[in-house]
N, C-alpha and C positions, 0 to 999 in steps of 0.2 A: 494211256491207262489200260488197252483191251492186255497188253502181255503181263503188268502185273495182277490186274483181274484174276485171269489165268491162273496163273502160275499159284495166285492164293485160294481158289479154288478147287484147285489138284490137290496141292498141298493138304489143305481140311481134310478134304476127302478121304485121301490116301492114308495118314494119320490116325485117323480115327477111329477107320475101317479095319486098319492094321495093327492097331493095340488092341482089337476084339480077338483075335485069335490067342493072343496070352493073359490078356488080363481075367476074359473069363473064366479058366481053367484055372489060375490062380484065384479067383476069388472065391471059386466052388472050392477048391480046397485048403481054405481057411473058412470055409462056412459063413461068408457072408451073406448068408440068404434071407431074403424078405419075408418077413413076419406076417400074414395076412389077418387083414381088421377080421376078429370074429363074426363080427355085424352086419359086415358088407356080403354081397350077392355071395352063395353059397359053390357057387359052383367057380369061384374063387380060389377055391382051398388048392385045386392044384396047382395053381402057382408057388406053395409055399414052397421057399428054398430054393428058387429061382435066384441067381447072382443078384447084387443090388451094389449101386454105383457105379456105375457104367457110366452114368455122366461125366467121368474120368476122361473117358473115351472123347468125347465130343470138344471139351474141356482143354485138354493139349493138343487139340486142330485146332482151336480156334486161335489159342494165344501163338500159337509159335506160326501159322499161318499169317494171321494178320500181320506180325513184326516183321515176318521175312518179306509178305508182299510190299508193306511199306518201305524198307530197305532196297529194295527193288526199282519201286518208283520213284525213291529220292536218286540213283545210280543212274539212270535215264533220263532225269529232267534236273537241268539246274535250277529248277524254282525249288525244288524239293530236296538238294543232294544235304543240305544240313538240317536234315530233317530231324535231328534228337532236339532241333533247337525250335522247331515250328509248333505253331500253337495247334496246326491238324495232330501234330507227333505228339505231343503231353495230352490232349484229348485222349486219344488213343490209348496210351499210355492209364489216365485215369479209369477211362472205361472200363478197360483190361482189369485192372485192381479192383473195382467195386465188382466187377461181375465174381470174379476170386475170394472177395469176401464174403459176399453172399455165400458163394460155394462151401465157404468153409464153415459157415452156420448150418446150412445143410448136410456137409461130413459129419460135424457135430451128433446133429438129430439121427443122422444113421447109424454113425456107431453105438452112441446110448440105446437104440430102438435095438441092434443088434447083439449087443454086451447084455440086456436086459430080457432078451428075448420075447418081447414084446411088441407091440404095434404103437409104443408112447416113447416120444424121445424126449427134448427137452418140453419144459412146459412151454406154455403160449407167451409167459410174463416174461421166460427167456427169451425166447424169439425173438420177443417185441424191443427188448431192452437192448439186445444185437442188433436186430434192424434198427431200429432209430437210430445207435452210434454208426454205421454205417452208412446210412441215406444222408445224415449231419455233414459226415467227412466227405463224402461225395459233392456235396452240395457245395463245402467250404472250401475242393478240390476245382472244382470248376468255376468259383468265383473270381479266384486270386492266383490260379495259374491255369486254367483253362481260358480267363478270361470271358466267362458268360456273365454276364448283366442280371438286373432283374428285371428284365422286358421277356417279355412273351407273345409267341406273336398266335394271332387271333382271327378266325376266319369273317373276313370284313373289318377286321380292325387294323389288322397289319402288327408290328409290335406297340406290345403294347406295356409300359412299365408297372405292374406291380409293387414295389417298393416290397417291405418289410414283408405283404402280406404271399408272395412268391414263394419264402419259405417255406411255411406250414402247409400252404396249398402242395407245391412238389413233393414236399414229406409223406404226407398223406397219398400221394398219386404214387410216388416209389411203392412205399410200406405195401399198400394194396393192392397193385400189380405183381409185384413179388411173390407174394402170399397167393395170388388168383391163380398165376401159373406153377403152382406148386399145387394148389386143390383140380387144377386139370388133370396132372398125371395121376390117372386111376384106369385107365384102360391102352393096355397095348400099344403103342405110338402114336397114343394121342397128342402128351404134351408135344412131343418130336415133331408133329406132322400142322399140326397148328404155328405152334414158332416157325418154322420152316417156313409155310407162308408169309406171314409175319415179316422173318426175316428178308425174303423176296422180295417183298414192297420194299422197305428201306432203302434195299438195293435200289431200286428203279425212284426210289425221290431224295436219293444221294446224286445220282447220273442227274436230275433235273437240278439239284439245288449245289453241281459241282463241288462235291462235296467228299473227296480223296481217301481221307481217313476215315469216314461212316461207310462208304463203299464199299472200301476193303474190310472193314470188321462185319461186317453184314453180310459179305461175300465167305468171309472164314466160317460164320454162324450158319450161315446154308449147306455150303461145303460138309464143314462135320455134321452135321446133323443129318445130312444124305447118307455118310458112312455110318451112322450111329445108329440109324433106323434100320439096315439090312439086318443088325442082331436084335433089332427093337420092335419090330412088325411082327403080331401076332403068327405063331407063337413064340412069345419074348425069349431069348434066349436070355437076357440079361434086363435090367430094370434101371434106369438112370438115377433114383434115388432121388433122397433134397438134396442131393449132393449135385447131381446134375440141373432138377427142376429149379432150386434158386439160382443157379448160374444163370438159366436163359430166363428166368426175369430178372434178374439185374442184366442179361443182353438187352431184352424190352425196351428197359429204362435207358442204358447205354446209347442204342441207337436214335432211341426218340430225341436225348440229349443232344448226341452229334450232330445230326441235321439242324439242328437251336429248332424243334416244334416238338415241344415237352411234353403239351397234352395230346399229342400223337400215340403217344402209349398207351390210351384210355379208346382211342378209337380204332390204329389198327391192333391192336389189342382188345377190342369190342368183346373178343369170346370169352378171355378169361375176365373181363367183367363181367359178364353174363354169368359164368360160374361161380363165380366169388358171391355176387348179389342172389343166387338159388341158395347158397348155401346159410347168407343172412338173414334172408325170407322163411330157409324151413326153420333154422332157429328159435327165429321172434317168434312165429306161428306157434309152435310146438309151444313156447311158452308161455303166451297168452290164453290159448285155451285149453292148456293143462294136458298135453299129447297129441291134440290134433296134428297131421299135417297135411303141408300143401303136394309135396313129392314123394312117390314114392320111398323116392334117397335121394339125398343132396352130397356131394354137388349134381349137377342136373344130369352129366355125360350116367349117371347112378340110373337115375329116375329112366331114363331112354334102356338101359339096358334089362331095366328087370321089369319093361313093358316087353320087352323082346326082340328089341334091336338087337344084330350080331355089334361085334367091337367091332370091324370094318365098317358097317354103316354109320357108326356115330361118327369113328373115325372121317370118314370121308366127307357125313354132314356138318362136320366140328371144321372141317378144314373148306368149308365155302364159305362159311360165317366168316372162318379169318379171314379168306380173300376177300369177301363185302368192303369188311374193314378198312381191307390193303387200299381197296379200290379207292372205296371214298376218302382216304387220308392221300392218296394218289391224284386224284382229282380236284383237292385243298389245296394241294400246292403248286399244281397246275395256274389256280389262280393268283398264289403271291405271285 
């Protein structure tokens, strides 16, 4: 496994790193530049016009990475050489397309935010009407040619069958993740440097739960996202967009699926829960007593910066929280 590892981690890299040199320049001039929220932190505004979608970038390492790594390790093991035919290979294969769709709901909301020249892309009720058809197909992609059951496996319980009510529960656990790591991207390489970790664990409880094809996609998600952060680290040359930030939640989901420990997305994903629920909290707050609230701004990475954290310090505290995460979903399955 270590030379296709390799070879799909170069790959990412190299990739991703390498379509920043023209895709930026190309996308400054057709004026794809990011809109900044009026509302949000003021000193904001110089980002406007900053490139947006660069999740492009990360985007074509990961898909052409992971295929080629897998092609690789099917060429070197005969367990794996018919690999378009192995249920690791259509995992894969599935993963790759829901992470794509997502992406494309995301290109969606950029272009409208962009065409519109405004900070509102599609509404929430579209969103939601694309993700559910998505999470659905996904879910209906993995039952009957991925092969996933509706067991779940459970820390102390081992798997554990769900029946009908697996559905709605993943539904909701997709949808929400999704959405959580798309309300992270607000500061400089946040989302990048959070998934990143994220994606590192997987790596390391795909190698425990021998687990070929989550490895290597996990391996390509790392990979680009090291290339994608050199233009993404304060100060952003480019901005990954919902175009990029729905990809890597549906990677989130991707991965936690691959390894079969679903609600794995919920824990080493802990952070963008954490953001997701600051941002339902100031909400409710705000609406029950007529303006109050609890943060200064939500999502929370808001609230920390207009206390006066620099974007590298959230940065870098955003990205221990994931590794907690990593940990403790690392040490869950240590136990299966």
């Amino acid at each position: 496994m270590t030379v296709p590892v390799l070879i799909t981690a170069v790959m990412a890299f190299l990739i991703s790193w390498l379509i920043g040199f023209r895709l930026i320049p190309w996308l400054r001039a057709i004026k794809m530049g990011q809109v900044i929220n009026e509302i949000g932190p003021t000193w904001h505004k110089y980002k406007e016009g900053t490139p947006t979608m660069g999740g492009l970038m990360f985007i074509a390492g990961t898909v052409i990475a992971s295929a080629c790594g897998y092609t690789v390790l099917g060429l070197m093991n005969d367990k794996y050489f018919h690999a378009p035919f192995s249920v690791e290979w259509k995992r894969l294969i599935i993963n790759a397309v829901c992470c794509l769709a997502f992406a494309l709901i995301g290109f969606d909301d950029d272009y409208h935010k962009i065409h519109n020249h405004q900070n509102l892309g599609l509404t929430a009720k579209q969103k939601i009407v694309l993700q559910v058809a998505v999470s659905a197909a996904y879910l209906a992609a993995m039952r009957f040619w991925g092969e996933n059951d509706t067991s779940i496996w459970l820390p102390g319980l081992g798997d554990t069958d769900l029946g009908f009510f697996y559905y709605p529960l993943l539904m909701f656990s997709i949808i929400g993740i999704v959405n959580a790591v798309n309300l992270t991207d607000g500061v400089d390489g946040l989302a990048g440097s959070t998934t990143l970790v994220t994606a590192i664990g997987f790596m390391v409880m795909s190698v425990m739960l021998n687990d070929p094809g989550n490895l290597l996609f996990s391996t390509a998600i790392t990979g680009a996202l090291i290339g994608f952060l050199i233009w993404n680290y304060k100060p952003a040359k480019v901005f990954m967009g919902d175009t990029g930030s729905m990809f890597l939640g549906g990677a989130v989901v991707a991965m936690s699926f691959g390894c079969k420990r679903e609600l794995f997305m919920l824990i080493s994903g802990v952070l963008f829960v954490i953001e997701a629920f600051s941002d339902i909290i100031q909400v409710c707050y705000f609406k029950l007593t007529h303006g109050k609230r609890i943060f200064k701004m939500a999502p929370i990475h808001h609230h920390f910066e207009m206390s006066g954290w620099s974007e590298e310090k959230i940065v870098f505290v955003f990205s221990l929280v994931s590794l907690a995460g990593s940990l403790v979903s690392i040490c869950l399955t240590k136990l299966s």
